[in-house]
N, C-alpha and C positions, 0 to 999 in steps of 0.2 A: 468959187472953188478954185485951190492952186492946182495946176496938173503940173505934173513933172513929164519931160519928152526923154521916150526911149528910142535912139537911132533915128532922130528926125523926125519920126509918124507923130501925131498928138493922137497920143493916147486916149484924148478926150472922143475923140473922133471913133478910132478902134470902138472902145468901150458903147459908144453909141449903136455901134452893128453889130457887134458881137453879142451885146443885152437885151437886141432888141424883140428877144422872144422869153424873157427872165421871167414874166410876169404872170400866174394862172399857171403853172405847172405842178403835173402831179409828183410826190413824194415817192421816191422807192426805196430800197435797203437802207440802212443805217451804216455810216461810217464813223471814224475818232479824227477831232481837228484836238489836240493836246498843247498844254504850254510845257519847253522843255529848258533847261531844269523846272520842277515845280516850285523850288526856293531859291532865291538869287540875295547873296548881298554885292551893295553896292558901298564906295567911301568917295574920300576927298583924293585919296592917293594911291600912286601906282600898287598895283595891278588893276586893282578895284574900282578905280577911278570913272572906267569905262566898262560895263558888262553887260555883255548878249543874251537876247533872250530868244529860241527858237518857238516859233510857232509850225506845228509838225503833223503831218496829216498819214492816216492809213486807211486805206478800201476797203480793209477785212478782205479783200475775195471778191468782194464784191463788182458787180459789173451795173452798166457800162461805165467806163472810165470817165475821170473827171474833166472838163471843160474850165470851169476858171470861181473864182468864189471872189465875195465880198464880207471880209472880216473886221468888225468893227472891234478893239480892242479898249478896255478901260483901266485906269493905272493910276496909281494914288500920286496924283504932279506936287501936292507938298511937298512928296518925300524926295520925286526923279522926277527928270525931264528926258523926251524923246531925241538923240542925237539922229539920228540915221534909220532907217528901216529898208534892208536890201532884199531882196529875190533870191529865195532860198533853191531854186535851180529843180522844182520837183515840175515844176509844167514842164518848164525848158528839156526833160529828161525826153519830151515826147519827140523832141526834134525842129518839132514847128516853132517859128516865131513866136511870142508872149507880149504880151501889153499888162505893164505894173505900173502902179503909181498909188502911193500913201501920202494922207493928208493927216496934222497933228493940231488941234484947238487949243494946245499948250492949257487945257484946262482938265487932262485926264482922258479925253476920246482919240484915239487913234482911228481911224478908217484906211481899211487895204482894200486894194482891185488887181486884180491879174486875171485874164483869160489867155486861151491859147487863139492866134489867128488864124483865119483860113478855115478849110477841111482838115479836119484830123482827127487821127483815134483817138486822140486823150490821154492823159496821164494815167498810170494803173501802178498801184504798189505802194509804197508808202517813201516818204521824205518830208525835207523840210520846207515847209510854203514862202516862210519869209524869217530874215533873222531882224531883231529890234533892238537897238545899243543906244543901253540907257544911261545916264549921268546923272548923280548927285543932284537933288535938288536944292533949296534954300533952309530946308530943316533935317531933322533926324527923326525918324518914324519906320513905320513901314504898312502895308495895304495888300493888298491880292491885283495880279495881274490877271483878269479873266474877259471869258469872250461877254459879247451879249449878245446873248443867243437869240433875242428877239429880232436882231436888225442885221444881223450876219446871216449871207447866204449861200449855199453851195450848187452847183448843175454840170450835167455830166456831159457828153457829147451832143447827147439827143435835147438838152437844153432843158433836161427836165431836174425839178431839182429833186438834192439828194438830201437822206436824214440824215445827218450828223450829229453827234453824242461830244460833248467838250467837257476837257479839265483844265480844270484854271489852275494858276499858280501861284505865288506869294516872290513878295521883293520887299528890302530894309533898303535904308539909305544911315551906315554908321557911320560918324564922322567923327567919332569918340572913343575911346578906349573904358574897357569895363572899369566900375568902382573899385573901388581895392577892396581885398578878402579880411578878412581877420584872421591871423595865424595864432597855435596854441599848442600845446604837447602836454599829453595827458604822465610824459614818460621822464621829461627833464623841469620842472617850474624853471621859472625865470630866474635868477640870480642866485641858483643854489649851483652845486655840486653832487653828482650822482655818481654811481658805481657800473651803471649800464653805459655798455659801449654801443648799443641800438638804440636809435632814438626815434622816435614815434613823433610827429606832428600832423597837425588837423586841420583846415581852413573851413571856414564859410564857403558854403557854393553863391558864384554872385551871377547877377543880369546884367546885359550889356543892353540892350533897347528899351524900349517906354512899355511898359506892361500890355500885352496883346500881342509883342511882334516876339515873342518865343527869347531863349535863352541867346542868343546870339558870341555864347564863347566859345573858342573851341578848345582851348586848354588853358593847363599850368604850368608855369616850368618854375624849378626852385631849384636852388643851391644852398649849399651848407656851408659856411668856410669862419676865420676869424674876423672878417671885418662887419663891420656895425652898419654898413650903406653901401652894400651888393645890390646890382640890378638884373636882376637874372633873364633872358629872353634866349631867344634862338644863336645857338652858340654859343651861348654862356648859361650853360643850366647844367646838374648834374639829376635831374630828374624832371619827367615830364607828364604831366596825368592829363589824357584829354577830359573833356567836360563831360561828366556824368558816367565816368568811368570810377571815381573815387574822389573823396575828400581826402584822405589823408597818405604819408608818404612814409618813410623808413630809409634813414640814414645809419650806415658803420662808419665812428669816430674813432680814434685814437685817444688816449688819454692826453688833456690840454684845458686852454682857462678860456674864458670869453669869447665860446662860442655863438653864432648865430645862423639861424636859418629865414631865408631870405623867400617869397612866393607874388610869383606878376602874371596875373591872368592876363590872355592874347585873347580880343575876337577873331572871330569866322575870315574878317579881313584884314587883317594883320593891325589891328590896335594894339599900343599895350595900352595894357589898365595902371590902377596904382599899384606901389610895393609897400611888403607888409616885412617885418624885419620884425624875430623873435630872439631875443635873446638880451641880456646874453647867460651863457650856463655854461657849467664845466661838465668835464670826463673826469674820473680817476677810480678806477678800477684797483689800484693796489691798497693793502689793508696797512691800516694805522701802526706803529709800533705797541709791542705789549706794556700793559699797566705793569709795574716792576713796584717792588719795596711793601708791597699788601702787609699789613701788622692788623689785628683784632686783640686786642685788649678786654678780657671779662670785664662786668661790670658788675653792682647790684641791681636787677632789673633792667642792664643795658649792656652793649658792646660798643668800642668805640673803634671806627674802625680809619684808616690812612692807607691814604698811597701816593703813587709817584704817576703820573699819568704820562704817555708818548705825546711829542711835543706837537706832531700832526692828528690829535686827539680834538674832538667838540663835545665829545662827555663820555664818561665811563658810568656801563650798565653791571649792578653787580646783582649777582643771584646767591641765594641763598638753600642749602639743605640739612630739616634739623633731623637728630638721631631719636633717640626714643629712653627720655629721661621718667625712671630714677633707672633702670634695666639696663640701659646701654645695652653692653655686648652677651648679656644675657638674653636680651627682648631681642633684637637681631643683628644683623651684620651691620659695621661701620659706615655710613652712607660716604661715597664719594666727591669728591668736590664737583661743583657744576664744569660739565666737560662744554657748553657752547650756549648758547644766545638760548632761551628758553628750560635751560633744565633746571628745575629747581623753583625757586620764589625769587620772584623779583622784587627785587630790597627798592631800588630805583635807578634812574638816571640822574648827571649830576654833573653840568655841565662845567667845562675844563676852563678857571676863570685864573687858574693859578698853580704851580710847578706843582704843589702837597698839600694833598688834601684832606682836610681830618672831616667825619662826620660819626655822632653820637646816635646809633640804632636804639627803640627803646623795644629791646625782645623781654616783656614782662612774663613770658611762660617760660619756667626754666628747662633748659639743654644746651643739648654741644649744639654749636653753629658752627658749619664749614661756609664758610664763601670763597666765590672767585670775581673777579672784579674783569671786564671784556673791554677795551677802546675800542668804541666809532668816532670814524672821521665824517668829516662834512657832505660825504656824499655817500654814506651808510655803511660804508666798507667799517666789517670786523676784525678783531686784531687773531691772534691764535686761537682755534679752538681744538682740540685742548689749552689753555692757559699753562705756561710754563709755571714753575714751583709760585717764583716769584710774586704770579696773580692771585696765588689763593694761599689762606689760611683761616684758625678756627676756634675758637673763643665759648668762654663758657658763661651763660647770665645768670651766674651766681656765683658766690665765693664757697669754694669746697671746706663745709666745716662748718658756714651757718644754716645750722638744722630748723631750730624750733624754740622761740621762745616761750609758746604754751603748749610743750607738749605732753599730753595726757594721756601716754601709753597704749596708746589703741593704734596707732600712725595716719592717727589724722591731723598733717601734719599742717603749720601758717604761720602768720604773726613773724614770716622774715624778716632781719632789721638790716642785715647787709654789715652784718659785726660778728666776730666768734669769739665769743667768753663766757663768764659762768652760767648762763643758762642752757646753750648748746652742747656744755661738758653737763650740764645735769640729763641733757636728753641723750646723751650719747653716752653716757655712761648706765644708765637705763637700759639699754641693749647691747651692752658688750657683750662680748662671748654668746649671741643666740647667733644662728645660722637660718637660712630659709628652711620655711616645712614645722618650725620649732617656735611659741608660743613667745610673743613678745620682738617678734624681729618683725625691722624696718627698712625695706630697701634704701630706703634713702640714705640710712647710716650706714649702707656702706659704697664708701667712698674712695676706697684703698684695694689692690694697687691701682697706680695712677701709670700712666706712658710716660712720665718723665720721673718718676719716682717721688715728687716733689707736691706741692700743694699746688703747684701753676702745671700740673697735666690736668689730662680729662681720665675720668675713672676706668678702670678696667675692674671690674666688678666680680667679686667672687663667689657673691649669695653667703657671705658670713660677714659680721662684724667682728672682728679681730684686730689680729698687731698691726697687718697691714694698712687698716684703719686709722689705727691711734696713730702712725706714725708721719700718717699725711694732717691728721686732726691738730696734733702735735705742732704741725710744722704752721700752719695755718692759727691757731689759737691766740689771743691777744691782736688781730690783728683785724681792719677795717676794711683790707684787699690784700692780695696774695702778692711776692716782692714781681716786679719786673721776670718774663718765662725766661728759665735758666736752661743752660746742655748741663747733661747728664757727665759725670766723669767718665772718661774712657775707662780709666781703673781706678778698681779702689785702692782705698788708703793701706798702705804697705805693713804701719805700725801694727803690732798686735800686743793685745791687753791677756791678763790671765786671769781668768776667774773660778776660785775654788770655792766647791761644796764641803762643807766640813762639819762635824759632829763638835757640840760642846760638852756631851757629858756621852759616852759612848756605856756606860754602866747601867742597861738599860734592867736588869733584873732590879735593880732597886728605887731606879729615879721615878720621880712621878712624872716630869716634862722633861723631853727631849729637846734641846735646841741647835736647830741647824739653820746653818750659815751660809747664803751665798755672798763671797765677797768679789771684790774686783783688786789688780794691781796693773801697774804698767797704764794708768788714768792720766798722766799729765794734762793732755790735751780735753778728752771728754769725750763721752759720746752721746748720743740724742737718746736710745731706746735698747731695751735687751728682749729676749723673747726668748723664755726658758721651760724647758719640760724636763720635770722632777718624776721619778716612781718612787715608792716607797710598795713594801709590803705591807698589804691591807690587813691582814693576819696579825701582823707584831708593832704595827702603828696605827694612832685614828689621828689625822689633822684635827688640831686646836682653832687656830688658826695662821695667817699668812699675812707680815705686815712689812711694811718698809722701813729700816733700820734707822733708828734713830738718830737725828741731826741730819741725817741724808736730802743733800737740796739743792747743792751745787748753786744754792741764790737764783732759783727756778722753781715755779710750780709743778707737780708735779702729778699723774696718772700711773695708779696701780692699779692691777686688778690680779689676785689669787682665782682661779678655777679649778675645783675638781672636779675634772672630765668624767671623769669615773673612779672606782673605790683603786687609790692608791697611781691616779695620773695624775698627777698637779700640772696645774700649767701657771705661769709666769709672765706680767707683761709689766714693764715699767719705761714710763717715758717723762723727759723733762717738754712742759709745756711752753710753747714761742718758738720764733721761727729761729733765732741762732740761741735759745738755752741747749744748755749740753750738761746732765751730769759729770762732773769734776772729780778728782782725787782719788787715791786711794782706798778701800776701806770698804765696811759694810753696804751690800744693797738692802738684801732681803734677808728675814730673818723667819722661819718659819717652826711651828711650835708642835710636839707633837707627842700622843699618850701611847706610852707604850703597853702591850695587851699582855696579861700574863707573863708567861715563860718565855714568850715565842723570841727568837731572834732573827734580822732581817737587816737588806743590805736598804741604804738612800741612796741613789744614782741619778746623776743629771745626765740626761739622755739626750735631747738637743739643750740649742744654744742659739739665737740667731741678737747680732748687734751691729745697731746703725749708726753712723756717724750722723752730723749734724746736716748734711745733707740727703739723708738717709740712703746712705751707700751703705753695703754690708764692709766690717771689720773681720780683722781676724780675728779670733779669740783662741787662746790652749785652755782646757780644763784638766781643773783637778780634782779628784771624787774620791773619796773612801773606796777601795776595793775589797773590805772586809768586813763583815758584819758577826755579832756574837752566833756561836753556833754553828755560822755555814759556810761551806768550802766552797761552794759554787757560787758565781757572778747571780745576784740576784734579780737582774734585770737586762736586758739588751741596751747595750752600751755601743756606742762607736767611739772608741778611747784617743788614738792618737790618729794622725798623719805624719809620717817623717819620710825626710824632710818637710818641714813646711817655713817658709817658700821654697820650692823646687824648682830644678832648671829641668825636668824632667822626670824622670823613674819617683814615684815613693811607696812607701809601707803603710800599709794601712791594716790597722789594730781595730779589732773588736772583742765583743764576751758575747756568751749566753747563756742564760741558766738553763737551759734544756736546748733539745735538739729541736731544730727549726728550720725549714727551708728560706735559705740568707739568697737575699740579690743584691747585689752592691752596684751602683747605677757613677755615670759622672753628670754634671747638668751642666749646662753655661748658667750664666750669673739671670737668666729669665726662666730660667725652669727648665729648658729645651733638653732632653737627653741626648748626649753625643755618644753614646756606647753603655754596654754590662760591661763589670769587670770581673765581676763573679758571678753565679749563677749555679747553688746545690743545697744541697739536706746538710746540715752543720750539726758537730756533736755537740753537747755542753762544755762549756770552759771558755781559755784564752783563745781567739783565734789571730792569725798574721798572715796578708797578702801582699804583693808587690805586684805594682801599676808599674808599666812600661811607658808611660804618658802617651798613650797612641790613642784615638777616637776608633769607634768601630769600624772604619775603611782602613786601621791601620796608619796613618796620618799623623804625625806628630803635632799633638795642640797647641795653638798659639801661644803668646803671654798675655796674661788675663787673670780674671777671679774665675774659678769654677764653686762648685759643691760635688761633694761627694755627700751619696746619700745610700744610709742600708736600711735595709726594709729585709726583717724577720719576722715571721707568722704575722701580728695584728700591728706590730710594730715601726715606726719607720723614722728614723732621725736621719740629721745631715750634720757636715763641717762643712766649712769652707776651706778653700785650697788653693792657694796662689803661684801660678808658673808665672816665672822670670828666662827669660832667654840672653 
């Protein structure tokens, strides 16, 4: 046995007198001999290098005070080896001399001895018996530092010995830095672009010792920055998680390109581990520029649709919302264009591989289609929502005017071919002149008026088939698609034509047939359509019938249709068929034939008048009408005769008749219907009547330059002119 000498004495010697009653003693109270820290690590390098382990005692209270002990200690020598073991100062507290000396088998057993010399009270209270400073051993591990309680002994003054209660404790020996983590971010993928400026990343939790010796890390530190091989540690970290506080961490970026976020676990004693490097990703938070130049083109069972895409775009999402065809704006209100990312049908995405982009929609249900087309850029960001004009527009998937090539009067309608000619005029002439509620009418023919006046709008639906019909059918007919969408004129056409009603044989007590004559002059140029309401007295005429005057053709096909609304309304529609025919020339339109009744005498009066140009803008037209019939002194029907001036730079006269007294309202329109004012408004006697317009609207307002209508409505009656102010 080695003895180590304290102050000269051999302690071998001490230990022999002071033990030499150790042997056959009874056990009293229970005391704690404890290992302090419980967990100790140890390394290769400073601090670590070298670490103390207290061996620490307390009496509880307990009495008589202690005397001196023999602690055998055991400790895993793979991991450490025994440097030193000093005299922790708790006997020495009593005053008296002490005799210590530790012996180390470099194989795991430590043995401690200390007694107090002499006569003494003893140690009482609690401290530390000895402290043990341990070093690295030749491996990496770790084991429990604990007493053995079998060979270890304790006694108190009276030499008797004491029960004592022990906790062991635990030691590592690292000499290595943790595995590296695996870093990931559920918030930014690797090599993309995102729109969030918070970024979320996640590691692996890892081990730093051999499985049994516990987690031995005691953090994370990580940084965020541009570079691709950051090492992040103490001093250089902009985050720090200790171990088993979190996996994961939360970075605020700025918008920028090839980011990376960098994570180095550190053991308990200052290893670093490996580095784990994510990246790289971008920020960009600001939204793409808008898709500009959006065009939808109708098609036959498709729309085709193009754009112009911003140049920091990765694809354009376009939505779609359809209206409610054959109804439109009678079924419900005009649906709006898609205001943002989800409203509406998503047509698709479509990524940006080139400055214009054409792609062919196949919408086989027919309606209006509004879309609006949205840019994402590469890291999600959306461009306007709302879309300015530019992004959206709205298309029809079909040609206005191809009805039905088998239709069989019921409106059940099919057999589309994506053409309008003579079979679509045989279906649509099939339901002219009915209206909804009325036997034989088909929403579907009607298709007039249109928002642009022309065959390339979308319908505004009136629930009748009429002129307004024929004149979009008209415009449409002969043709395999509608021309390229045109603007509206700001104004119509200035020229005006004159078209006279006239009598050819006015000697109606003897004639058998009456022949009356609507002609035209002032024709050079042509016009597309007229729309004419005739009365006659049902009393002193029966309609024969109503045909288009012969040679009449202008080298155009042609749509008539005679209606008698009721006993002695005739109505009037003629149109030249194709998109730029135009009836021509001067001369006969319409010729209509009619039996006069007995004696009776009666006036013929054109009452309206309405005529399109070839773009189907309204004309002017002057009429001229018989004001005199055999027999009668009074205006046989409600006329509205002139406008004068017309064109006016303001103020005019406006001429009417009535054969009886009637409550008259004389109204102004704009050229869409809109009323801007009454100009009159009372009980009218029979005969000539004459008013004068100040050109004001009802605020008083003097009205632009423009087309208007004037339109007078007496008792069941109501015609219009047209009226042109020039400023």
């Amino acid at each position: 046995m080695t003895c180590r000498r304290i102050s000269g004495i051999s302690v071998c010697a001490i230990l022999g007198i002071a033990f030499l009653s150790l042997l056959g003693g009874q056990t009293c109270a229970a005391r704690e001999a404890s290992v302090v820290p419980d967990s100790l690590w140890c390394s290769d390098a400073p601090p670590h290098d070298a670490v103390d382990l207290d061996i620490d005692f307390d009496d509880q209270g307990e009495t008589p005070a202690l005397r001196g002990y023999h602690v055998e200690i055991l400790y895993p020598a793979s991991y450490i080896a025994v440097d030193a073991v000093t005299e922790g100062g708790f006997l020495a507290a009593s005053g008296d001399p002490v005799a210590f000396f530790w012996e180390d088998d470099e194989a795991g057993r430590l043995e401690i001895n200390a007694a107090i010399l002499g006569t003494s009270a003893g140690a009482v209270g609690s401290g530390t018996l000895f402290t043990i400073t341990f070093t690295g051993g030749s491996a990496e591990g770790c084991g429990s530092v604990a007493f053995d309680a079998g060979a270890s002994l304790f006694r108190d003054v009276n030499n008797v010995g004491v029960s004592v209660t022990y906790g062991d404790g635990w030691i590592a020996c690292d000499r290595s830095g943790p595995v590296q983590p695996f870093l990931s971010s559920p918030t930014h993928p690797e090599g993309s672009s995102t729109s969030a400026s918070s970024v979320t990343v996640a590691w692996s939790d890892v081990a730093d010792l051999p499985a049994g010796c516990g987690v031995g890390v005691a953090g994370y530190y990580l940084t965020a920055d541009q570079s691709a091989s950051s090492e992040p540690g103490p001093g250089n970290y902009d985050v720090y998680v200790a171990a088993g506080e979190s996996t994961e961490a939360q970075f605020t970026l700025a918008d920028g390109i090839d980011y990376y976020v960098h994570v180095r676990p550190y053991d308990a004693v200052g290893n670093a581990g490996g580095v784990d490097h994510y990246g790289p990703f971008s920020i960009d938070t600001q939204p793409p520029g808008d898709v500009s130049e959006v065009l939808a083109a109708g098609g036959h069972n498709e729309i085709v649709l193009s754009w112009t895409p911003p140049a920091d775009a990765e694809t354009v999402a376009i939505y779609r919302k359809a209206w409610s065809y054959p109804e439109f704006d009678d079924a419900m209100a005009m649906p709006a264009a898609p205001t943002s990312i989800g409203d509406g049908v998503l047509v698709g995405e479509f990524p940006v591989a080139i400055t214009q982009t054409t792609e062919t929609l196949l919408e086989t249900e027919r309606n209006y289609y509004v879309y609006t087309a949205f840019a994402i850029d590469p890291a999600g960001n959306i461009s306007s929502q709302p879309a300015p004009a530019g992004a959206r527009d709205w298309a029809l998937s079909y040609w206005l005017g191809d009805l039905d090539d088998d239709f069989s009067y019921d409106c059940i309608l099919g057999g589309y071919d994506g053409y309008i000619d003579g079979a679509d005029l045989n279906a649509f002439s099939a339901v002219f002149g009915t209206a909804a509620g009325e036997g034989g009418y088909c929403a579907e023919m009607d298709i007039g008026p249109t928002s642009d006046g022309l065959e390339t709008g979308y319908p505004l639906t009136d629930d009748e088939v009429g002129f307004e019909d024929l004149m979009v059918f008209s415009l449409a007919y002969g043709n395999a698609a509608p021309a390229p969408r045109r603007l509206m004129l700001d104004e119509a056409s200035s020229r005006q034509l004159v078209f006279r009603l006239r009598y050819e044989d006015a000697a109606w007590e003897t004639a058998e047939v009456v022949r009356c004559v609507l002609s035209v002059a002032g024709n050079a140029d042509g016009f597309k359509g007229v729309h004419a309401r005739v009365d006659f007295d049902p009393r002193a005429f029966t309609l024969i019938r109503a045909t288009v005057a012969h040679g009449l053709s202008g080298g155009s096909d042609l749509f008539f249709a005679g209606l008698e609304r009721d006993a002695g309304d005739l109505e009037l529609n003629l149109a030249a068929l194709g998109r730029d025919a135009a009836i021509q020339g001067d001369g006969e339109l319409i010729v209509l034939l009619l039996r006069p009744e007995g004696a009776s005498a009666g006036t013929i009066a054109l009452r309206a008048l309405d005529v399109r140009d070839v773009r189907n803008q309204p004309l002017l037209a002057d009429v001229t009408t018989p004001h005199e019939g055999v027999g009668e002194s009074l205006p046989a029907t409600v006329s509205l005769q002139r406008l004068d001036p017309n064109p006016a730079r303001g103020a005019t006269t406006i001429s009417f008749a009535l054969p009886e007294a009637l409550p008259v309202e004389i109204e102004l329109l704009d050229i869409s219907g809109r009323c801007l004012g009454r100009i009159l408004t009372e009980e009218a006697l029979p005969g000539q009547h004459s008013i004068d317009w100040d050109g004001r609207d009802a605020a008083g307002r003097r009205v632009p330059a423009g087309l208007y209508w004037v339109r007078l409505r007496a008792g069941r009656v109501s015609t219009s002119r047209s009226l042109l102010i020039v400023r």
